[in-house]
PDB file as gemmi writes it, atoms N, CA and C in Angstrom:
CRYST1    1.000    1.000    1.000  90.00  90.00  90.00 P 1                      
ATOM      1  N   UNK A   1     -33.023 -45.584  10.454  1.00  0.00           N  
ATOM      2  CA  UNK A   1     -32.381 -44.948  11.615  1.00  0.00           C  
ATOM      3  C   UNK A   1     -31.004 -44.411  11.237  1.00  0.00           C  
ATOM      4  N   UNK A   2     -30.278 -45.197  10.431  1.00  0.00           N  
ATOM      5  CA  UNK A   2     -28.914 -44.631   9.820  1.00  0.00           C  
ATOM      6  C   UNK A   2     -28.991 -43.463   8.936  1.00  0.00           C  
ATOM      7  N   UNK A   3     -29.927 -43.693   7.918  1.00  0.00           N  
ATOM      8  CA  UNK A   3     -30.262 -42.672   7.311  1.00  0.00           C  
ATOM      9  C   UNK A   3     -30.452 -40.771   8.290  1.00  0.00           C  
ATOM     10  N   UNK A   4     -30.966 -40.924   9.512  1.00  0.00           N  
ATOM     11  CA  UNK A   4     -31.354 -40.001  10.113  1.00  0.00           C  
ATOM     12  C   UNK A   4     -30.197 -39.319  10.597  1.00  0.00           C  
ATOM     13  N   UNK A   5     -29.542 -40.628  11.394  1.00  0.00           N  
ATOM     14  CA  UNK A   5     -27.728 -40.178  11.712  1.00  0.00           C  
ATOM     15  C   UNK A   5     -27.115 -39.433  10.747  1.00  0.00           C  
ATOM     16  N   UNK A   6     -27.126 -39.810   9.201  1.00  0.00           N  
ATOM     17  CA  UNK A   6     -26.270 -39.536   8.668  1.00  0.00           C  
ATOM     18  C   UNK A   6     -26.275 -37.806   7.945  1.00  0.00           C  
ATOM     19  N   UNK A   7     -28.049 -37.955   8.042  1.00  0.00           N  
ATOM     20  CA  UNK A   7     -28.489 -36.709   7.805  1.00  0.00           C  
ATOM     21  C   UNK A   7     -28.278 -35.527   9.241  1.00  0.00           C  
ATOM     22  N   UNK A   8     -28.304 -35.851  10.328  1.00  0.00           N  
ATOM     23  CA  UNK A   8     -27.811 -34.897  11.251  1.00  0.00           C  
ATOM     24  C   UNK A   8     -26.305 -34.367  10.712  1.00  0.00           C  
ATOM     25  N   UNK A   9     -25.484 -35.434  10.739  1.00  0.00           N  
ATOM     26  CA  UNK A   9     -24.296 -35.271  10.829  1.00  0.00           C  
ATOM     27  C   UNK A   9     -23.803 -34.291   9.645  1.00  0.00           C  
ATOM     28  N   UNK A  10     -24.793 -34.816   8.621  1.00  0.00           N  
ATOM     29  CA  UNK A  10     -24.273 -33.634   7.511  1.00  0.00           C  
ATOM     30  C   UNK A  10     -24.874 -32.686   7.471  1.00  0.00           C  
ATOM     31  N   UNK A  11     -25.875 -31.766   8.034  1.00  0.00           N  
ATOM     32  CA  UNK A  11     -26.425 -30.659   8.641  1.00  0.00           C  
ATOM     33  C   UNK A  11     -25.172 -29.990   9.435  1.00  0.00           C  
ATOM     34  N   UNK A  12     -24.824 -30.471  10.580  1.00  0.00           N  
ATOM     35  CA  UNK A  12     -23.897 -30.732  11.588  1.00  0.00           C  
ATOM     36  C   UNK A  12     -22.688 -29.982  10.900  1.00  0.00           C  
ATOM     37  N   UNK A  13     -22.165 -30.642   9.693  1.00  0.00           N  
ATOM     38  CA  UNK A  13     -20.840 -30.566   9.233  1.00  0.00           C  
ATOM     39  C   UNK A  13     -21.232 -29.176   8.693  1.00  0.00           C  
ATOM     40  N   UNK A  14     -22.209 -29.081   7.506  1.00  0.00           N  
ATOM     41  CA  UNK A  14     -22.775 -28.017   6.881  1.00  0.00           C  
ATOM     42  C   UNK A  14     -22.733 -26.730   7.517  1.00  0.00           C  
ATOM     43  N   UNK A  15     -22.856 -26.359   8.859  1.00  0.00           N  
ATOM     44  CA  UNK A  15     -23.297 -25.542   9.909  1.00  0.00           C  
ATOM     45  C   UNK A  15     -21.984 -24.943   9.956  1.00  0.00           C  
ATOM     46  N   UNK A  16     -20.862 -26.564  10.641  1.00  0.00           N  
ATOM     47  CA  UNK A  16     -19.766 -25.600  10.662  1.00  0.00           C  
ATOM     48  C   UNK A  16     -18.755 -25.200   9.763  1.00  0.00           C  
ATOM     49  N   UNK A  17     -19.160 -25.724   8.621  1.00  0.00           N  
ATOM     50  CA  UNK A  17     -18.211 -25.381   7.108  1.00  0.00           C  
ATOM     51  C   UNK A  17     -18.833 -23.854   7.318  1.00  0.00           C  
ATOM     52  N   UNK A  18     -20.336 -23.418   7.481  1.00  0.00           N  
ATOM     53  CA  UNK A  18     -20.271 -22.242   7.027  1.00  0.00           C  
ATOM     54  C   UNK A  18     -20.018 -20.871   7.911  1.00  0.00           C  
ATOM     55  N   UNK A  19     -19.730 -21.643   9.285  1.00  0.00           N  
ATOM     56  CA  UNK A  19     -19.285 -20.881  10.346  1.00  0.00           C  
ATOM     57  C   UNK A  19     -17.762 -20.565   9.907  1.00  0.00           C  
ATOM     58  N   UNK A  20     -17.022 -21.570   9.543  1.00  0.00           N  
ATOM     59  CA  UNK A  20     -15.754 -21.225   9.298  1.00  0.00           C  
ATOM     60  C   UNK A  20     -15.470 -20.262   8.495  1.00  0.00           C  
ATOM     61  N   UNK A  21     -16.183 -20.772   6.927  1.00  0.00           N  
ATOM     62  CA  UNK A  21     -16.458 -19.584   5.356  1.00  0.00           C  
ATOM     63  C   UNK A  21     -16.574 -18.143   5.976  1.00  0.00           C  
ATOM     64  N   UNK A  22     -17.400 -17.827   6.976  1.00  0.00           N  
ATOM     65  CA  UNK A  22     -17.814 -16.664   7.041  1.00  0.00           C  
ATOM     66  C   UNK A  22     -16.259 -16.035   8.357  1.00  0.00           C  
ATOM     67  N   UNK A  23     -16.302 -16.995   8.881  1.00  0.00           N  
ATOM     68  CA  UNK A  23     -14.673 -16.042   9.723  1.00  0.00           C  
ATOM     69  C   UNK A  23     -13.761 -15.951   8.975  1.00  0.00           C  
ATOM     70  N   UNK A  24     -13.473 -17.233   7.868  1.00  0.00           N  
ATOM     71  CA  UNK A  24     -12.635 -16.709   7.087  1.00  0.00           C  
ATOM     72  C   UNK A  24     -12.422 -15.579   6.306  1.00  0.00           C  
ATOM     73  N   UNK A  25     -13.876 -15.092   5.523  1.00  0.00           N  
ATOM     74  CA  UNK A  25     -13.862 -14.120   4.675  1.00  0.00           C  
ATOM     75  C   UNK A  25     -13.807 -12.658   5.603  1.00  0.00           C  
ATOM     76  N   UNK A  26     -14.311 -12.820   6.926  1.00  0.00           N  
ATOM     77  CA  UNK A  26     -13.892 -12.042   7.748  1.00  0.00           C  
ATOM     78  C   UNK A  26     -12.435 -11.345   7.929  1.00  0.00           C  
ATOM     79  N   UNK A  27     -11.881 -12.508   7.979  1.00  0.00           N  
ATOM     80  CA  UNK A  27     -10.287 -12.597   8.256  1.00  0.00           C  
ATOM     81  C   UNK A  27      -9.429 -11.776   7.056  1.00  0.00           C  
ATOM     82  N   UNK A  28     -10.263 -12.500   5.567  1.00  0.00           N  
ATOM     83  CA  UNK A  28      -9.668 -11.879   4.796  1.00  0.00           C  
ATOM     84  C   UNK A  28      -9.720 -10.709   4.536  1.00  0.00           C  
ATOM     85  N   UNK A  29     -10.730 -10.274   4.656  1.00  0.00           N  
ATOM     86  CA  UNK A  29     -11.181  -8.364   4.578  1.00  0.00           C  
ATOM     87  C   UNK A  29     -10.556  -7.590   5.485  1.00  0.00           C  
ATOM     88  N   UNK A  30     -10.385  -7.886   6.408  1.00  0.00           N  
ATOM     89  CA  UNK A  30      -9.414  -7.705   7.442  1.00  0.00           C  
ATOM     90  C   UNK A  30      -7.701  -7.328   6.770  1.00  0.00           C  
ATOM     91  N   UNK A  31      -6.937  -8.216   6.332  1.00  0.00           N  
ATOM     92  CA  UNK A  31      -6.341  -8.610   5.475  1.00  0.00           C  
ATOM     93  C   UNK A  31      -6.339  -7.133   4.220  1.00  0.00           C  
ATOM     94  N   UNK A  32      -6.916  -7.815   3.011  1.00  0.00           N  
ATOM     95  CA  UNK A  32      -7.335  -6.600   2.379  1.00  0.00           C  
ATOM     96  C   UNK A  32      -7.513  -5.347   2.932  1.00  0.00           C  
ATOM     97  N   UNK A  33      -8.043  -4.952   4.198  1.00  0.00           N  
ATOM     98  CA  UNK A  33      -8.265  -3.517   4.547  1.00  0.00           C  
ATOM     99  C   UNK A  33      -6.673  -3.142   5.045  1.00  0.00           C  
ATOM    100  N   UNK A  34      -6.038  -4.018   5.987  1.00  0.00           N  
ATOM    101  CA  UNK A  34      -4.917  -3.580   6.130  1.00  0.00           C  
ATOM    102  C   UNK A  34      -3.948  -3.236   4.774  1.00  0.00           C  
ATOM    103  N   UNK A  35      -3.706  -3.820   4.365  1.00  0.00           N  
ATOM    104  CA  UNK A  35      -2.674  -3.697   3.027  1.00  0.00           C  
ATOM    105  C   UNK A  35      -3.128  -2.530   2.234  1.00  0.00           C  
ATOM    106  N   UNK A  36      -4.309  -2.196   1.868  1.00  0.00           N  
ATOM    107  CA  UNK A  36      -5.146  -0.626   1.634  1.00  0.00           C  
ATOM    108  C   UNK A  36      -4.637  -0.098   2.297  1.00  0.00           C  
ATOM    109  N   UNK A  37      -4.511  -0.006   3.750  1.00  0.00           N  
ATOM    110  CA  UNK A  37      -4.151   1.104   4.337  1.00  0.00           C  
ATOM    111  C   UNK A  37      -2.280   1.756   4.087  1.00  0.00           C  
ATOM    112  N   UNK A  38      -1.850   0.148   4.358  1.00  0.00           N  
ATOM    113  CA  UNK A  38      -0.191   0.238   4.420  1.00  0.00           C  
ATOM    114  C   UNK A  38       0.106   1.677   2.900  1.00  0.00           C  
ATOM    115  N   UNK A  39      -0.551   1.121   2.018  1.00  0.00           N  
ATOM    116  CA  UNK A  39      -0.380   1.568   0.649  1.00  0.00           C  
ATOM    117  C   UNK A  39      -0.559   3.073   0.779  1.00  0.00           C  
ATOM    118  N   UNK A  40      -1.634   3.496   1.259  1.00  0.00           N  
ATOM    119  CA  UNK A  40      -1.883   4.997   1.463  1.00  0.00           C  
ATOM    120  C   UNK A  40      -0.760   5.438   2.604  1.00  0.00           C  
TER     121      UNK A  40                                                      
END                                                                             
């Protein structure tokens, strides 16, 4: 039964590590596109 918990939870965590990864790299391109622009 612990075993099952522990496996949700790290699904769980997994999910939102990669929710974050992906706004971040969002964020950063964002980032990068501005500073491209400043330059031109």
């Amino acid at each position: 039964m612990l075993v099952l918990i522990l496996v949700g939870m790290g699904i769980y965590a997994f999910i939102l590590f990669v929710k974050l990864a992906n706004r971040g790299i969002t964020a950063l391109d964002i980032y990068i596109e501005e500073k491209r622009n400043n330059k031109l």
